[in-house]
Backbone as CSV, one residue per row, in Angstrom:
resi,resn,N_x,N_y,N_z,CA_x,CA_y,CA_z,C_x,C_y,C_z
1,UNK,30.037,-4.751,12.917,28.699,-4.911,12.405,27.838,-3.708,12.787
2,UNK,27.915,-3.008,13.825,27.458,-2.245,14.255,27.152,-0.786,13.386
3,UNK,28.798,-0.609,12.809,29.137,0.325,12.089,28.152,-0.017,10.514
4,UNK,28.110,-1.205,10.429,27.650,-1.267,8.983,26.227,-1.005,8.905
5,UNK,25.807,-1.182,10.458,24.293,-1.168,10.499,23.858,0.826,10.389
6,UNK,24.641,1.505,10.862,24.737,2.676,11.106,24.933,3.310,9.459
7,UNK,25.601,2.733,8.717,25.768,2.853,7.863,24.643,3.279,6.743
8,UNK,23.905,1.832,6.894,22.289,1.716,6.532,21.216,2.470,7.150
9,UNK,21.422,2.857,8.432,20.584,3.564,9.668,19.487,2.428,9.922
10,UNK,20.015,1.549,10.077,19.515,0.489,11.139,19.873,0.423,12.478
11,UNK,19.072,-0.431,13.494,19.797,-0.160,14.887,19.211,-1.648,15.579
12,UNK,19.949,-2.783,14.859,19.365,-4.376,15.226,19.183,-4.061,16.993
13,UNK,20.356,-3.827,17.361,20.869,-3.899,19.083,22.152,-4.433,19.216
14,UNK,23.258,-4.731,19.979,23.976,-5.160,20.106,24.250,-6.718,20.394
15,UNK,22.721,-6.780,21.164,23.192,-8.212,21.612,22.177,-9.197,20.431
16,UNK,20.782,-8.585,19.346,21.035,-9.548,18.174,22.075,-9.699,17.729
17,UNK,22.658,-8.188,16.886,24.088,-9.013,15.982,24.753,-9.835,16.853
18,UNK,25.069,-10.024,18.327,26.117,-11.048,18.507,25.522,-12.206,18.305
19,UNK,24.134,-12.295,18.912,23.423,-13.795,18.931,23.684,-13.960,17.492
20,UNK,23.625,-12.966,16.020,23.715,-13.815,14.595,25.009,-13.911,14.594
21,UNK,25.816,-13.461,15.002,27.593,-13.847,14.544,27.262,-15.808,15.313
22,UNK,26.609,-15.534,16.789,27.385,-16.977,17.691,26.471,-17.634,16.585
23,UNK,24.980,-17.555,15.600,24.761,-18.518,15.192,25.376,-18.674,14.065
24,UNK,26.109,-18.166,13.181,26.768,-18.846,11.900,28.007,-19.022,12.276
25,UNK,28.820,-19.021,13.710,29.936,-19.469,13.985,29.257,-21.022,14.238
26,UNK,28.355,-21.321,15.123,28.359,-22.369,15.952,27.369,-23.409,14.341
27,UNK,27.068,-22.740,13.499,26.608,-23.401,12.081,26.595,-22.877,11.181
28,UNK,27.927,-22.944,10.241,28.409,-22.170,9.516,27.874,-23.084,8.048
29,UNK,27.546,-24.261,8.388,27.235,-25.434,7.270,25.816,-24.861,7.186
30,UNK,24.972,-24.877,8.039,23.512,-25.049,7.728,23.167,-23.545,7.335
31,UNK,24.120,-23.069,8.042,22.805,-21.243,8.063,23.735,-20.135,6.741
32,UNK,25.360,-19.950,7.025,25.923,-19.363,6.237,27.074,-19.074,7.473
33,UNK,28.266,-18.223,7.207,29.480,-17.728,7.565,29.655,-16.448,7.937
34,UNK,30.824,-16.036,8.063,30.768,-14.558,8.725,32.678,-14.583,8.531
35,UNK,33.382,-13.823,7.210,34.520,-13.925,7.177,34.603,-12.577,8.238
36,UNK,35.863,-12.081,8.676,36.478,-11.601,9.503,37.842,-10.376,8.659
37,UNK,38.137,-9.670,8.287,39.396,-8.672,7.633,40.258,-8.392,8.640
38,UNK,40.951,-8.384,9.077,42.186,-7.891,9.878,43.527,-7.483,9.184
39,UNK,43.531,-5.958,9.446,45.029,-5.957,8.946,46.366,-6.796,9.331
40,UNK,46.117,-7.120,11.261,47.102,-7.934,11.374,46.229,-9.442,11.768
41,UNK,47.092,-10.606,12.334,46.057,-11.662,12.594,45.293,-11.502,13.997
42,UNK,45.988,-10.832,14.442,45.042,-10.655,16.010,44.814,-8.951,16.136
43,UNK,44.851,-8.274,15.083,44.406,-6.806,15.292,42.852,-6.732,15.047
44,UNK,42.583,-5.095,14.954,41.078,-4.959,15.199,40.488,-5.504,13.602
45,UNK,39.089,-5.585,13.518,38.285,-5.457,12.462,38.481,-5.303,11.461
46,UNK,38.282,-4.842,10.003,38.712,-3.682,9.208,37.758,-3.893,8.325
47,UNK,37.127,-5.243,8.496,35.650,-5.354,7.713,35.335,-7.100,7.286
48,UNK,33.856,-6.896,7.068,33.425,-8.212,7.379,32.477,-8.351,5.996
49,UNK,32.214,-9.630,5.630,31.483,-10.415,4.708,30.395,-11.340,5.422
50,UNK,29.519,-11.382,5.257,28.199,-12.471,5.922,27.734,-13.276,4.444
51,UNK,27.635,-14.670,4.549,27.331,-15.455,3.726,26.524,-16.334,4.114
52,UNK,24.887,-16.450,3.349,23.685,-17.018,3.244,23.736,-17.974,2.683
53,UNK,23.373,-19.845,2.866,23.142,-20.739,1.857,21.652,-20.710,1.595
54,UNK,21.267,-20.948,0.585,19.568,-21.199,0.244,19.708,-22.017,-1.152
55,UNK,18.997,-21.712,-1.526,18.339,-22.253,-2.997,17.973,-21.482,-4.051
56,UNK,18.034,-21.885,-5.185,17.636,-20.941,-6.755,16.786,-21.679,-6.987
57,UNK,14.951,-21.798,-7.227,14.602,-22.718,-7.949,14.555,-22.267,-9.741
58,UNK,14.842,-21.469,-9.877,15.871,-20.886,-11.573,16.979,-21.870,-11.992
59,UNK,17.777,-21.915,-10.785,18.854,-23.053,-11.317,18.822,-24.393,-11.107
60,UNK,18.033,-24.650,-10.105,18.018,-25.650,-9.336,19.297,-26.213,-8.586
61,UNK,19.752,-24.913,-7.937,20.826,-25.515,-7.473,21.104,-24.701,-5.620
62,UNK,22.313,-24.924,-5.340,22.490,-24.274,-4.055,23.122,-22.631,-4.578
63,UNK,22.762,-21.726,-3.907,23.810,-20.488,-4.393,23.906,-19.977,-3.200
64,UNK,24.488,-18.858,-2.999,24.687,-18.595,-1.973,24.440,-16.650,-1.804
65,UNK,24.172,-16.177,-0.719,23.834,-14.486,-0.781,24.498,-14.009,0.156
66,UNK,25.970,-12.990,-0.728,26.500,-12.258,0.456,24.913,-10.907,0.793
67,UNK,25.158,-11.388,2.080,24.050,-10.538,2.909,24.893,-9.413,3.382
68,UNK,25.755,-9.317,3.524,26.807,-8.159,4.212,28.108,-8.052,3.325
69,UNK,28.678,-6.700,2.984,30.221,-6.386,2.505,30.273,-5.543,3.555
70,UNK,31.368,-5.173,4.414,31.543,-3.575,4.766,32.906,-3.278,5.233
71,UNK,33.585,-2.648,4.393,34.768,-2.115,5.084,34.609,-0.578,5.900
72,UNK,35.615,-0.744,6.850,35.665,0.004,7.617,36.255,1.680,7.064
73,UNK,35.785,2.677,7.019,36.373,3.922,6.063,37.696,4.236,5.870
74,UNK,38.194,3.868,7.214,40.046,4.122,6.724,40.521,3.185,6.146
75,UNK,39.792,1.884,6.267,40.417,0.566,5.199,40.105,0.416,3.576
76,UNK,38.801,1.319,3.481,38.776,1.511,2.351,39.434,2.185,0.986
77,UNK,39.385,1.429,-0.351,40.785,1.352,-1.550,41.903,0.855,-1.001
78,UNK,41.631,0.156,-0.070,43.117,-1.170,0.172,42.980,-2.261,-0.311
79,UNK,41.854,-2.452,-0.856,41.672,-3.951,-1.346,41.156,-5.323,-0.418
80,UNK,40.618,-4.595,0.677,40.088,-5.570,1.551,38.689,-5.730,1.425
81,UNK,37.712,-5.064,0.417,36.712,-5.440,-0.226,37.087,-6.465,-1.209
82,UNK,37.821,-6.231,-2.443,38.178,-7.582,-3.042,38.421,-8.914,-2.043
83,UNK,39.554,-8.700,-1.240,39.816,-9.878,-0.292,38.467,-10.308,0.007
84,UNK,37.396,-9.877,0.541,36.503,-10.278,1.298,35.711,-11.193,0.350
85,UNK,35.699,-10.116,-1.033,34.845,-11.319,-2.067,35.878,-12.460,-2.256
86,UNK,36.579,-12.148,-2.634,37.339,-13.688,-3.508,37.347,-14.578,-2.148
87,UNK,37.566,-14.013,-1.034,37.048,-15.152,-0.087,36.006,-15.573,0.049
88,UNK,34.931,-14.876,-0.046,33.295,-15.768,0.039,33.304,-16.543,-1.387
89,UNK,33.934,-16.165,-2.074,33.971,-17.258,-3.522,34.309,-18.047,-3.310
90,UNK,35.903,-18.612,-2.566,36.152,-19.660,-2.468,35.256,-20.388,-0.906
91,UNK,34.862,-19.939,0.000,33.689,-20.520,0.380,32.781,-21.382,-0.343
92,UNK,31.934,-20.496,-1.351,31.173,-21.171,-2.094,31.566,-22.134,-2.898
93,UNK,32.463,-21.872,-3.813,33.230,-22.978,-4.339,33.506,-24.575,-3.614
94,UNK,33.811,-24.319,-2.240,33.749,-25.412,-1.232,32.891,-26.143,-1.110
95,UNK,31.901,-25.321,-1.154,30.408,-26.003,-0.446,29.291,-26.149,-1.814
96,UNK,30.041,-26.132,-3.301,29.635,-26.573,-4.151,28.327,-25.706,-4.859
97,UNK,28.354,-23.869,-4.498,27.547,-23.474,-4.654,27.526,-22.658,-6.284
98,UNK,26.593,-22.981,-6.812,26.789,-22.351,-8.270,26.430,-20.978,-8.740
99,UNK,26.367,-20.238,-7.460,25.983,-18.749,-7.866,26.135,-17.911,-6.429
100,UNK,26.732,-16.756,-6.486,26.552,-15.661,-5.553,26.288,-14.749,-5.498
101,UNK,25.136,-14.149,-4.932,24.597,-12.830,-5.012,24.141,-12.025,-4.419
102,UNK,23.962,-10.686,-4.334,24.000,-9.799,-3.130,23.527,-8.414,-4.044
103,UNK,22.709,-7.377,-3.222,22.412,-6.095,-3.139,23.013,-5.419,-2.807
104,UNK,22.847,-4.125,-3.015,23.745,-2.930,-2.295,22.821,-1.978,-2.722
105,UNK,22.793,-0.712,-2.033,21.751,0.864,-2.108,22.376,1.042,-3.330
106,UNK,20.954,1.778,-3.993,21.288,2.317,-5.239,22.463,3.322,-5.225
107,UNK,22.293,4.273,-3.932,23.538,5.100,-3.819,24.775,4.895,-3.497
108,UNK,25.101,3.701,-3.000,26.307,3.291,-2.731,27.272,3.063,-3.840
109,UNK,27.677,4.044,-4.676,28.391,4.198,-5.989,29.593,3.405,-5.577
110,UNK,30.317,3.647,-5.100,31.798,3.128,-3.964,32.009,1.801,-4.135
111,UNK,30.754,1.144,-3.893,30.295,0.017,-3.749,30.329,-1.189,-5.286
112,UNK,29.345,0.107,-5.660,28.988,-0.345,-7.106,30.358,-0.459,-8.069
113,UNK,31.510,0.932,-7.942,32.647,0.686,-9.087,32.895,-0.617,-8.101
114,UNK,33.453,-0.947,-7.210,33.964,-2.322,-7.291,33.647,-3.104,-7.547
115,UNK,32.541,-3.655,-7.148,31.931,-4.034,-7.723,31.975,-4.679,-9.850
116,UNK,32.169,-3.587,-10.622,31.493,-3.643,-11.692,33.373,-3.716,-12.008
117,UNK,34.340,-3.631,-10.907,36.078,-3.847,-11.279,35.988,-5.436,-11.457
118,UNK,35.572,-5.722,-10.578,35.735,-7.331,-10.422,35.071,-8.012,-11.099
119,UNK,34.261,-7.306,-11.812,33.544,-8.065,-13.619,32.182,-8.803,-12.667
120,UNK,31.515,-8.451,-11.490,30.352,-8.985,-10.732,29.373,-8.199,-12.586
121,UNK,28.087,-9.015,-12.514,27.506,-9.109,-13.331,25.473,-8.596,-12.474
122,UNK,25.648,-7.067,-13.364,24.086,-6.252,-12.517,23.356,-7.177,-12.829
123,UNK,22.090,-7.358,-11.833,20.609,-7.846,-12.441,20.205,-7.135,-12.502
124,UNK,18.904,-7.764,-13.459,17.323,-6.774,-13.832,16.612,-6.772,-12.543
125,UNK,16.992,-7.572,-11.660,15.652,-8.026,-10.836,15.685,-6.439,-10.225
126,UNK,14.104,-6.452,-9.353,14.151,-5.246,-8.498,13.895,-6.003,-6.823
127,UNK,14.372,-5.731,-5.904,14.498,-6.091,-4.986,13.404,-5.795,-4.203
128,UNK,12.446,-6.446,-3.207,11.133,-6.117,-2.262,11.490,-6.803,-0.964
129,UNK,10.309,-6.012,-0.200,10.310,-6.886,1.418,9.054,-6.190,1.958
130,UNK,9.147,-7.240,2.733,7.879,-7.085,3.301,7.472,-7.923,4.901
131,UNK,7.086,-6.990,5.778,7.354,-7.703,7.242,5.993,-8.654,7.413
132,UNK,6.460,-9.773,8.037,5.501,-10.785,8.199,4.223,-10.709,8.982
């Protein structure tokens, strides 16, 4: 996570991201998930998916927001970005959610062809924020 934050040139701290991993481990129902990539089952990292439950009031339904993709640079064009989605799909699928959706930097082209491989569908919307 660290790496992905660096990525963005963010710098949460070390010990938020762990406190958000222990909270969507310890409530993965209420808050969202955190899949895991490993080349082997007990080897290092190789990249992670974070998954948001909320609401559409558009659909009126539950959907869900990958908040995080990130593979790690030497894992990347192995296909452990696909893995990561078709796994938060079938997540959602589980938990009965009728839509998934997520941002990425306009510049993150890399991002975007896979994106646009796996037939994911652009919005119009434009994305904002704003600190409380």
């Amino acid at each position: 996570m660290v790496a992905y934050c660096e990525f963005y040139g963010a710098a949460p701290g070390a010990d938020s991201l762990l406190a958000l991993s222990r909270t969507l481990l310890s409530d993965h129902e209420g808050h969202g998930l955190q899949l895991i990539a490993r080349r082997r089952q007990r080897g290092p990292a190789v990249g992670f998916a974070t998954l948001y439950w909320t609401w559409s009031t558009l659909r009126a339904a539950r959907i869900a927001v990958m908040n995080d993709l990130y593979v790690a640079p030497d894992a990347r064009g192995t296909g452990v970005a696909e893995a990561l989605i078709d796994g938060c799909r079938e997540r959602c699928r589980e938990r009965g959610m009728t839509w998934m959706e997520w941002s990425t930097a306009p510049s993150n082209m890399r991002a975007q062809r896979v994106y646009e491989r796996i037939g994911a569908q652009r919005s119009d919307w434009i994305d904002y924020g704003l600190e409380p």
